[in-house]
PAZAPA-4460 file (N, C-alpha, C; in steps of 0.05 Angstrom, whole numbers, plus 32768, in hexadecimal, padded with zeros to 4 digits):
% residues 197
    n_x    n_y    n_z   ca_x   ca_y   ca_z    c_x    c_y    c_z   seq   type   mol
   8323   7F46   83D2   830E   7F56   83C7   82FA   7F5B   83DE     1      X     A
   82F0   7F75   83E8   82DB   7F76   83F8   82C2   7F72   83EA     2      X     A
   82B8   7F73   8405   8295   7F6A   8403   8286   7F83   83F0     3      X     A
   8295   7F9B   83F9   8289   7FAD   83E7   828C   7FA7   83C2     4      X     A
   82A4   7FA3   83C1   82A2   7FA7   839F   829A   7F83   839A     5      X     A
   8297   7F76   83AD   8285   7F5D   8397   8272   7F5D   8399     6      X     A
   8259   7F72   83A6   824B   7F77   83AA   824C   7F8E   8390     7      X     A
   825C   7FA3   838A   8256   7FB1   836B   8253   7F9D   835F     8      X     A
   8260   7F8B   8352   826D   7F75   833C   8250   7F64   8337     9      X     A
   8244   7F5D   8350   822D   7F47   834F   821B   7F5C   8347    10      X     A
   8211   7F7A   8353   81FF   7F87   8341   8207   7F92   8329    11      X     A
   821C   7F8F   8320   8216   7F9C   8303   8214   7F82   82F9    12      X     A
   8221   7F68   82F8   821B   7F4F   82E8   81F5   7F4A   82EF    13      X     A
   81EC   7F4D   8301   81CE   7F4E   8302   81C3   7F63   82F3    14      X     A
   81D0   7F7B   82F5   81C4   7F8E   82E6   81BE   7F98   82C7    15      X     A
   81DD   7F7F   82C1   81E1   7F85   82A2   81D9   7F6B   8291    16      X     A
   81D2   7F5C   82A3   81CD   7F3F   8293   81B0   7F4A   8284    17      X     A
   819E   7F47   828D   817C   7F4D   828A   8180   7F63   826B    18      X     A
   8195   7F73   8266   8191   7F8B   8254   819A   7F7B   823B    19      X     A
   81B5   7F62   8249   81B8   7F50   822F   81AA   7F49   8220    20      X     A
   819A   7F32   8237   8189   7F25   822B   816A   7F2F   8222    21      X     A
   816B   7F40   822A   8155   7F53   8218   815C   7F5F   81FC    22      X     A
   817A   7F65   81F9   817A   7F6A   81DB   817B   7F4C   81CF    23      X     A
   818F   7F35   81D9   8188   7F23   81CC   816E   7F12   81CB    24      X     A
   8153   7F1D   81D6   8136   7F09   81D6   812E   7F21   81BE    25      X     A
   8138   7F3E   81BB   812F   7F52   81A9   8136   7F41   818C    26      X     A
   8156   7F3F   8190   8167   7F2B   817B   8157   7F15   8169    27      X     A
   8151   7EFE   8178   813C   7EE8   817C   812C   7EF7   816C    28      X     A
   8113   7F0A   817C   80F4   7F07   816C   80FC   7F11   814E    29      X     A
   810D   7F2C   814B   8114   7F2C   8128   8118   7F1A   8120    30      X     A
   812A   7F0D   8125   8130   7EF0   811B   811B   7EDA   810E    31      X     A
   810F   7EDB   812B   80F6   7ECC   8122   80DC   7ED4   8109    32      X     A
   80DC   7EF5   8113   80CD   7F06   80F5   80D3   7F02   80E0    33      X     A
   80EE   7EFE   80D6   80FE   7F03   80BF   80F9   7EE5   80B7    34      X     A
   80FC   7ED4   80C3   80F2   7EBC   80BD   80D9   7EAC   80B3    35      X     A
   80C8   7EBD   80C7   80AC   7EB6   80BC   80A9   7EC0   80A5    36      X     A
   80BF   7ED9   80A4   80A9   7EF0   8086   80BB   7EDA   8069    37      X     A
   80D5   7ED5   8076   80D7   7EC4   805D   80CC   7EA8   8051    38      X     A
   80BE   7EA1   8067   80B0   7E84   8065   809C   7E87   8056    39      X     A
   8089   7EA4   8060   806F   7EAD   8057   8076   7EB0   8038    40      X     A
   8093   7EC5   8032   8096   7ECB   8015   8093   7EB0   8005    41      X     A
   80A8   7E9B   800F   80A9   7E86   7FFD   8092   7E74   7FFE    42      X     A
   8080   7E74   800B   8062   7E71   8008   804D   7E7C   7FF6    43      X     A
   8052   7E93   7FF7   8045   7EAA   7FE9   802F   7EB1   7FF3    44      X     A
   8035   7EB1   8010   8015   7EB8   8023   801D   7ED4   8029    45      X     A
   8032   7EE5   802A   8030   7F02   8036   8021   7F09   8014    46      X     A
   8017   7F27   801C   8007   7F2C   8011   801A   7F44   7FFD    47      X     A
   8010   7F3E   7FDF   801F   7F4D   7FCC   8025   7F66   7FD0    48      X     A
   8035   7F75   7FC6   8034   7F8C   7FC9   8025   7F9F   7FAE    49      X     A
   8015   7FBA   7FBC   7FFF   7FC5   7FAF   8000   7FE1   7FB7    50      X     A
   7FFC   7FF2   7FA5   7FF5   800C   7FB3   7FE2   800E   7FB0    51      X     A
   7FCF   801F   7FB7   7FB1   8033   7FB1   7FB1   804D   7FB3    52      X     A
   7FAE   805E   7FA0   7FAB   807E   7F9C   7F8D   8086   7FA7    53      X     A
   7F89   8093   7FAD   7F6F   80A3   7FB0   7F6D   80C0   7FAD    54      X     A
   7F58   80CC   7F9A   7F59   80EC   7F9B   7F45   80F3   7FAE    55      X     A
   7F57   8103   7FC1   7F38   810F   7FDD   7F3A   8130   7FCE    56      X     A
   7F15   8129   7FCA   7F10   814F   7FBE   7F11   8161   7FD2    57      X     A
   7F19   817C   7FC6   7F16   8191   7FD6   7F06   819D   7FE9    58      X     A
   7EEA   8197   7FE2   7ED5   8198   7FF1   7ED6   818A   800A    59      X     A
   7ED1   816B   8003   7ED1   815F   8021   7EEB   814A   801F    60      X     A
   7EF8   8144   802F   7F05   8132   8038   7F01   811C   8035    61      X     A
   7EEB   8113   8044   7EDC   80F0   803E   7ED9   80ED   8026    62      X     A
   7ED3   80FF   800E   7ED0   80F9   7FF7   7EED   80EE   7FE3    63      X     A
   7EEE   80D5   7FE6   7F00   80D0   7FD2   7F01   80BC   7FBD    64      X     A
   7F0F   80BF   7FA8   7F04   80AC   7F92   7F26   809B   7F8C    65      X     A
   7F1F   8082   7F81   7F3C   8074   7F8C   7F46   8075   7F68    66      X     A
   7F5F   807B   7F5A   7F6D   807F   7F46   7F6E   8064   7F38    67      X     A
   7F6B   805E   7F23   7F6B   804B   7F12   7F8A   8051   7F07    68      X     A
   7F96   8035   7F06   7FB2   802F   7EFE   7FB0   8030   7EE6    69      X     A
   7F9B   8027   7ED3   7F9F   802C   7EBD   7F9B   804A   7EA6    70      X     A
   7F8F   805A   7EB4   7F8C   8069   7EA5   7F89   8089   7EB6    71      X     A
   7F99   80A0   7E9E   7F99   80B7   7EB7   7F86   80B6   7EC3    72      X     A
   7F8B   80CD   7EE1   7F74   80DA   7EE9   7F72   80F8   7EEA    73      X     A
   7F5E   810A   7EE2   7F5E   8124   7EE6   7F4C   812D   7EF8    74      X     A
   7F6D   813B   7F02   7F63   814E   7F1D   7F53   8167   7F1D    75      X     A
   7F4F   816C   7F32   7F3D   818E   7F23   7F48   8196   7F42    76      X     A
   7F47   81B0   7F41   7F57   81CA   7F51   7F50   81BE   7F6F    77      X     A
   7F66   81B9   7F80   7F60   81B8   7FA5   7F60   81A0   7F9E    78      X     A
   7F68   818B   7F8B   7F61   816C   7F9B   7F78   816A   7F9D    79      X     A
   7F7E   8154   7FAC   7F9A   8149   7FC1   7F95   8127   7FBA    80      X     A
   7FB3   8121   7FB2   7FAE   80FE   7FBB   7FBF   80F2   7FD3    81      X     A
   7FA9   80D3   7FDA   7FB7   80D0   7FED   7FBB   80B4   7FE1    82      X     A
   7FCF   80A9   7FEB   7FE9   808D   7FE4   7FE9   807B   7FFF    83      X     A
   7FDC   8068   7FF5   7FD7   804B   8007   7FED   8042   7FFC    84      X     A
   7FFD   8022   800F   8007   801A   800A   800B   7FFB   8019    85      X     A
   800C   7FE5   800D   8013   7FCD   8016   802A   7FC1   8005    86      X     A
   8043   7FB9   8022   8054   7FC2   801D   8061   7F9E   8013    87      X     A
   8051   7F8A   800E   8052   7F72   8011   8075   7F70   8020    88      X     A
   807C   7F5D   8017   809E   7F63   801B   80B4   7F74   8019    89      X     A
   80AC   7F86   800F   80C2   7F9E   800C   80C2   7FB3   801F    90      X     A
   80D4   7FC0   8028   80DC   7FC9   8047   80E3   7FE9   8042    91      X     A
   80DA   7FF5   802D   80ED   8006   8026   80D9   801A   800F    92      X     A
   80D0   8037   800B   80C1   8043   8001   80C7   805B   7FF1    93      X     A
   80CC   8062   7FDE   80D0   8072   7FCF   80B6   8087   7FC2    94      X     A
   80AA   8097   7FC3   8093   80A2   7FB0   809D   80B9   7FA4    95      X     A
   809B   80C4   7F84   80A2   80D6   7F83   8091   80DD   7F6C    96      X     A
   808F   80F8   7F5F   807F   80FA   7F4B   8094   810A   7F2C    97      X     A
   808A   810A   7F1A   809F   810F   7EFB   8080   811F   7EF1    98      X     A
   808C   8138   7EE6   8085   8148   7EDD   808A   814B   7EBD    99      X     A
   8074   8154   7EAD   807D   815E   7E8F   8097   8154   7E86   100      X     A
   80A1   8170   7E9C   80BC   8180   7E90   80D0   815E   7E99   101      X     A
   80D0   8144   7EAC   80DE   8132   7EB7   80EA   813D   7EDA   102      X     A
   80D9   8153   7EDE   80EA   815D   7EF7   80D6   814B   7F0F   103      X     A
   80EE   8142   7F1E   80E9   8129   7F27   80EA   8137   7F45   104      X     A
   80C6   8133   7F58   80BF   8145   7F75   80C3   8127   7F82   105      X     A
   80D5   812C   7F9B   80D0   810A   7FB0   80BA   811B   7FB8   106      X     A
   80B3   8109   7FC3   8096   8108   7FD3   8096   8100   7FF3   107      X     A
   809F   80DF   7FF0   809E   80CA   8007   80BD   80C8   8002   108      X     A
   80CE   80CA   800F   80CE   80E6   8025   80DF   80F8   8012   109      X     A
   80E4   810F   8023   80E2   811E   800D   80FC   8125   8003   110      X     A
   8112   8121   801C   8138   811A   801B   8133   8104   8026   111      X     A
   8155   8105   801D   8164   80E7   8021   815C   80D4   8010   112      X     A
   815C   80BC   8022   8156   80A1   8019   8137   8096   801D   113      X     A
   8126   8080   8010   811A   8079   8018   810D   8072   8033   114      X     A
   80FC   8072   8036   80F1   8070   8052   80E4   805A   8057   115      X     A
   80E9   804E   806B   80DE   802C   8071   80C8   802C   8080   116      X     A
   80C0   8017   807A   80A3   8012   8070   8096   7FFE   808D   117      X     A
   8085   8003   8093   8084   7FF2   80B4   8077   7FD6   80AA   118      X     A
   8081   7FC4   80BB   8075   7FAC   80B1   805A   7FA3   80AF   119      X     A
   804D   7F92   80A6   8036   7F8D   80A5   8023   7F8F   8083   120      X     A
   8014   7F7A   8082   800D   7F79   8072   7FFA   7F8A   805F   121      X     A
   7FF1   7F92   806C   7FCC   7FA0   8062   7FDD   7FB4   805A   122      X     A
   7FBD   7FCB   804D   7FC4   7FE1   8040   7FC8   7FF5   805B   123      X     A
   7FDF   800A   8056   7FE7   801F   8066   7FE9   8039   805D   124      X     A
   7FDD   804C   8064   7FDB   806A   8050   7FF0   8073   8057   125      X     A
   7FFB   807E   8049   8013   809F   8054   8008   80A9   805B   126      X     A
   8013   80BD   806D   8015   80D4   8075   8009   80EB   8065   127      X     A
   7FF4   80F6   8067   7FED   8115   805A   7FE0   810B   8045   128      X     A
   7FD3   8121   803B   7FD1   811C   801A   7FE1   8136   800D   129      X     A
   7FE1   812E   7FEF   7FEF   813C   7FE4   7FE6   814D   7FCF   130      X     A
   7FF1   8162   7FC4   7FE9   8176   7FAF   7FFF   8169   7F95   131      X     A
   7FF2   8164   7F7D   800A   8164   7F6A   8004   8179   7F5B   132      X     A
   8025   818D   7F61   8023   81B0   7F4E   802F   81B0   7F35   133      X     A
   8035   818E   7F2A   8046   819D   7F12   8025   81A4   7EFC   134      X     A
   802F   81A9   7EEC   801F   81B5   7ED0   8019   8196   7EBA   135      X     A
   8007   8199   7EB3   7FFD   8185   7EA1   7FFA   8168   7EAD   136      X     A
   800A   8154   7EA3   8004   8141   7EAD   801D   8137   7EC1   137      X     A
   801E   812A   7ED5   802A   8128   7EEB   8027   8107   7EF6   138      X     A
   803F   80F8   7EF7   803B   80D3   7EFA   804E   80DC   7F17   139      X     A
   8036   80CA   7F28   803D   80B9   7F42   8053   80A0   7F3B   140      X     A
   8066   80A0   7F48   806F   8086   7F43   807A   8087   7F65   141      X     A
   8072   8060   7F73   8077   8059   7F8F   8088   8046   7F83   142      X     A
   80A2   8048   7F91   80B3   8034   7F91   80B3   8020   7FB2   143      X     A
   80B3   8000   7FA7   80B4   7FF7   7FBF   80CC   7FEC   7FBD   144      X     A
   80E1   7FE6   7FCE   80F8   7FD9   7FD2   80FB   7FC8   7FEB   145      X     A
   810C   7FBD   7FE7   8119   7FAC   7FFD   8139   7FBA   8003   146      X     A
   8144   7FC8   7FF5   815B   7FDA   7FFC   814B   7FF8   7FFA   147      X     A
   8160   8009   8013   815B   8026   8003   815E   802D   7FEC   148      X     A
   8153   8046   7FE4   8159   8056   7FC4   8163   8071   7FD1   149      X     A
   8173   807F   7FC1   817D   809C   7FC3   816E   80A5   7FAB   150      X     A
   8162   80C5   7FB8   8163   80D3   7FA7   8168   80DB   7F8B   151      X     A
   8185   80DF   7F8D   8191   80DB   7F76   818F   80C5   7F63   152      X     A
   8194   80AA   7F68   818D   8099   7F5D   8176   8094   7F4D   153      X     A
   815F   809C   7F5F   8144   80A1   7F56   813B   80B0   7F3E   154      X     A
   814D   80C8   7F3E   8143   80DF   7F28   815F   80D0   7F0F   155      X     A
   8171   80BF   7F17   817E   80B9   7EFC   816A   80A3   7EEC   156      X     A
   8162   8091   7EFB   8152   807C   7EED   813A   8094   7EDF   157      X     A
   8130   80A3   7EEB   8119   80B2   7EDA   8125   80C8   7EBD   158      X     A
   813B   80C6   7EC5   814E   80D5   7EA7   8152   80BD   7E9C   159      X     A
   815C   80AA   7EA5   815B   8095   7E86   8145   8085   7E81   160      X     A
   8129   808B   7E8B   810F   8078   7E7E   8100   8097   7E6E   161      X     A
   810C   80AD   7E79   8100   80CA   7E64   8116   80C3   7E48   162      X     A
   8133   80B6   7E53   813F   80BC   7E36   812F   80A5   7E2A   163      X     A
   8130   809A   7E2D   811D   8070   7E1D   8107   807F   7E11   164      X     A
   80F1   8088   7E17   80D9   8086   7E0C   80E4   80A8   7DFE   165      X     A
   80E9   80B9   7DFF   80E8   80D1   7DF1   80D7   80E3   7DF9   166      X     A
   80D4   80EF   7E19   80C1   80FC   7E23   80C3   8114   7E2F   167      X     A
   80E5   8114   7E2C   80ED   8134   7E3D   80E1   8141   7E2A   168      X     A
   80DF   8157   7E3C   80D4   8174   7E34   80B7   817A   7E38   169      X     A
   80B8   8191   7E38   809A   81A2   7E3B   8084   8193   7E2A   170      X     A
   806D   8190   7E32   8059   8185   7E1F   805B   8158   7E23   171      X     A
   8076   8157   7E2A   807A   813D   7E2D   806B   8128   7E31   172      X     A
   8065   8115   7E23   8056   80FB   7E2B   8051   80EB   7E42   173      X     A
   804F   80EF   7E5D   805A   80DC   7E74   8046   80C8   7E6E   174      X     A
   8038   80B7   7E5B   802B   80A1   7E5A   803E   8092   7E55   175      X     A
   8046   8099   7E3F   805D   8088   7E35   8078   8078   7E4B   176      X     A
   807C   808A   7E64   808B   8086   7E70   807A   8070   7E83   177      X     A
   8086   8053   7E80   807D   803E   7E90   8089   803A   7EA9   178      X     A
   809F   802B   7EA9   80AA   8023   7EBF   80CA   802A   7EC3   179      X     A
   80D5   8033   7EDE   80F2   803F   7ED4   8105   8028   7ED7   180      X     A
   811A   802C   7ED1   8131   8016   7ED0   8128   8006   7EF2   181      X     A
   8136   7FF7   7EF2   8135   7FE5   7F08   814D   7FEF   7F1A   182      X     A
   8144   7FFF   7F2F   814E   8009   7F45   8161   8005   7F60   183      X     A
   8150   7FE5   7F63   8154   7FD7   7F72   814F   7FB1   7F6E   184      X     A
   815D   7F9D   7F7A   8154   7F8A   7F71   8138   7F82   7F7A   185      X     A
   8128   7F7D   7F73   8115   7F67   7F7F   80F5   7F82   7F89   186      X     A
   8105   7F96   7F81   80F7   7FAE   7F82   80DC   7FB3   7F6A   187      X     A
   80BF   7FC0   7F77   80AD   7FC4   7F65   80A8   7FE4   7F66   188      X     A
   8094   7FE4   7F47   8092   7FFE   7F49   8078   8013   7F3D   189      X     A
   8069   8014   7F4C   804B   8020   7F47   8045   8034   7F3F   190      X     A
   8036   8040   7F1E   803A   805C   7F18   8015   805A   7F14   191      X     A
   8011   8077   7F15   7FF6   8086   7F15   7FFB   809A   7F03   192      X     A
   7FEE   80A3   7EEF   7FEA   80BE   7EE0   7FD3   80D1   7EE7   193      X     A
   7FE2   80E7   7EE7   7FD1   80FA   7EEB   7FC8   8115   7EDD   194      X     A
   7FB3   811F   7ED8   7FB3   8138   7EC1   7FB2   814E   7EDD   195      X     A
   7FBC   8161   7EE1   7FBC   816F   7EF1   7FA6   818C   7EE0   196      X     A
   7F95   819F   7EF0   7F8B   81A9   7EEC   7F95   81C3   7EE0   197      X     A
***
C-alpha cells in the first residue's frame, strides 16, 4: 500500500468519525428528552394540555377577548379567532371546524396529516388568525395526539358523533355535538362554539 492511499484511508476515517458521533451524541440527547418527558409524565409535573381561543376584533388587533369553553360565542362581521395551544404531552395537532350542514373545514393544517407540535410546555399560538365562513353556528374542535390523524379519518369520526346525537342537516344543533369518537389512543379533544354573524 503506498503512502498516498493510507494517507486517503486515515482522512476519511478522521473525517467520517466526528459525523458519527455527532449523529450518535444527536441520538443520546433525544434519548435523554424522551426520558425526562416520561419521568416528568409519570410525575405529573409537565404541564396539562390546554387550548385558549381568543376573538381579535376587526377594528384593532390588540383588542381581543378570550372564548369561554362553556358557552357559545357570537361573532359579529370582520372578527377572526386566534388558537393558543399547550401541547402538554401530545406531539401531534389536528384543528378543524363542523358546520350546520356537518361539513367538516381542516384548519391546522389544512392537507394531509396532522402537524407536530414543537416541544415545550407553555401556551403557543398558531399561525394567523382565522375567519370562520360557515353560516349559523360553527364548533372549533383541536385535536391533540400523540400519533398522527388523517383527514379522512377525522371527518369519519365527525359523521358518526352527527349520526349519535341527531344533528345533520340545515338548522342542526352543534351543542349537542360533544366529543367525537376517540381517534387516537391517549388522545384529547377541545371544542369551542360559535354563532357566526
Amino acid at each position: 500500500m503506498s503512502v498516498g492511499s493510507l494517507a486517503s484511508i486515515l482522512a476519511l476515517v478522521v473525517g467520517v468519525r466526528p459525523l458519527f458521533e455527532s449523529a450518535r451524541l444527536r441520538h443520546l440527547q433525544t434519548a435523554a428528552l424522551d426520558r425526562a418527558e416520561d419521568l416528568s409524565r409519570s410525575r405529573g409535573t409537565l404541564p396539562r394540555a390546554e387550548i385558549t381561543v381568543r376573538v381579535v376584533t376587526a377594528d384593532d388587533e390588540n383588542q381581543q377577548r378570550v372564548v369561554a369553553a362553556e358557552r357559545p360565542e357570537r361573532l359579529t362581521v370582520g372578527e377572526r379567532i386566534r388558537v393558543g395551544v399547550q401541547p402538554g404531552t401530545h406531539r401531534f395537532l389536528f384543528a378543524i371546524s363542523i358546520d350546520e350542514r356537518g361539513t367538516v373545514t381542516p384548519l391546522y393544517p389544512e392537507i394531509g396529516i396532522s402537524m407536530p407540535l414543537p416541544r415545550g410546555g407553555g401556551m403557543q399560538y398558531l399561525p394567523d388568525t382565522l375567519e370562520l365562513t360557515g353560516k349559523g353556528t360553527e364548533r372549533l374542535v383541536v385535536l391533540l395526539t400523540d400519533e398522527p390523524l388523517e383527514i379522512d379519518g377525522v371527518r369519519h369520526a365527525v359523521a358518526l358523533a352527527f349520526a349519535k346525537v341527531g344533528v345533520v342537516g340545515v338548522g342542526g344543533n352543534l351543542s349537542k355535538l360533544s366529543a367525537l369518537p376517540a381517534l387516537a389512543p391517549g388522545g384529547e379533544q377541545f371544542h369551542r362554539l360559535f354563532i357566526n354573524p
